[in-house]
KESE-221514 format. One record per residue (C-alpha): residue number from 0; residue in three letters; x, y, z. Coordinates in steps of 0.2 Angstrom, whole numbers. Layout:
N
NUM  ALA  X  Y  Z;
...
This chain:
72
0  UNK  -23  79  80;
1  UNK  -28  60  77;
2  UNK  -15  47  70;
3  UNK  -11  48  52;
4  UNK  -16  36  37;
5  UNK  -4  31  26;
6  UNK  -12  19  9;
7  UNK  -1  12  -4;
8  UNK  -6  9  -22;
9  UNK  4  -2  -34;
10  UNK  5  1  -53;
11  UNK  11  -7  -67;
12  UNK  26  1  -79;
13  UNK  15  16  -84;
14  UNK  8  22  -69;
15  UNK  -7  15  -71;
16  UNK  -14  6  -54;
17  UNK  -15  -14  -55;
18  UNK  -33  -18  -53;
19  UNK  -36  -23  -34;
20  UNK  -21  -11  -30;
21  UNK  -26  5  -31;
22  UNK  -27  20  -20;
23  UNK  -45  19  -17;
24  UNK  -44  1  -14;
25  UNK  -33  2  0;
26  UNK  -38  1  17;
27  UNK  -30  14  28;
28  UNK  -16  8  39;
29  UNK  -14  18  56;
30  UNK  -2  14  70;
31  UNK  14  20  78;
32  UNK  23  2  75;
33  UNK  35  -5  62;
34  UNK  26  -22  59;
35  UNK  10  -14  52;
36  UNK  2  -22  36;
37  UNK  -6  -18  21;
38  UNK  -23  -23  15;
39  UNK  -33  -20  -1;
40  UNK  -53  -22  -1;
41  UNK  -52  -39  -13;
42  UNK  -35  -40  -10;
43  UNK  -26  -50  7;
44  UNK  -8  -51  -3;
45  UNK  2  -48  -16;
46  UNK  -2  -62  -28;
47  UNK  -9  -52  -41;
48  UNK  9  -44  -45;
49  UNK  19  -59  -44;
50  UNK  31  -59  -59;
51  UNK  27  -42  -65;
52  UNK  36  -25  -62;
53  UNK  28  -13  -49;
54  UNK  29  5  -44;
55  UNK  23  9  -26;
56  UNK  13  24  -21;
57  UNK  11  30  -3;
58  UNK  -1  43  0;
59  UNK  3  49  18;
60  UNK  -10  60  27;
61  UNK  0  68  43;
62  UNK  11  53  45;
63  UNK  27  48  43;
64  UNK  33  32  34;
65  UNK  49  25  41;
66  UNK  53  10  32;
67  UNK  43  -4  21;
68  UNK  47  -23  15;
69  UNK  38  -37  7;
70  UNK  32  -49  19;
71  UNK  28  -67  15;
C-alpha cells in the first residue's frame, strides 16, 4: 500500500465550494510529516476567503489526519 492523499475543499455557509477551493482543485498532499501544506491549482493561499466564513472538507484516501492550522 502506497501513502495516502488527503485534499481539503473550502466552502462557503451553504456548502457550496468557494471558487478556487474545491475538491477537484486541490492538489493531493502526501507525507508522513506534521508541517505539510496545502495547495489549490490557481490557488497558492488563502486570500480568496479572507473575511468570509468557511467550512473545511478533507477527503482522506488511506490516511490519517492528525491535526490542521492556518499558516501565514
Amino acid at each position: 500500500m502506497g501513502l495516502g492523499q488527503i485534499r481539503v475543499e473550502l466552502m462557503d455557509e451553504d456548502d457550496q465550494p468557494l471558487p478556487g477551493y474545491a475538491l477537484e482543485e486541490c492538489l493531493p498532499v502526501s507525507g508522513d510529516d506534521t508541517d505539510l501544506q496545502v495547495h489549490w491549482k490557481d490557488k497558492n493561499d488563502l486570500s480568496g476567503a479572507v473575511g468570509k466564513t468557511v467550512r473545511l472538507r478533507f477527503e482522506l484516501k488511506n490516511a490519517r489526519l492528525y491535526s490542521y492550522r492556518r499558516m501565514n
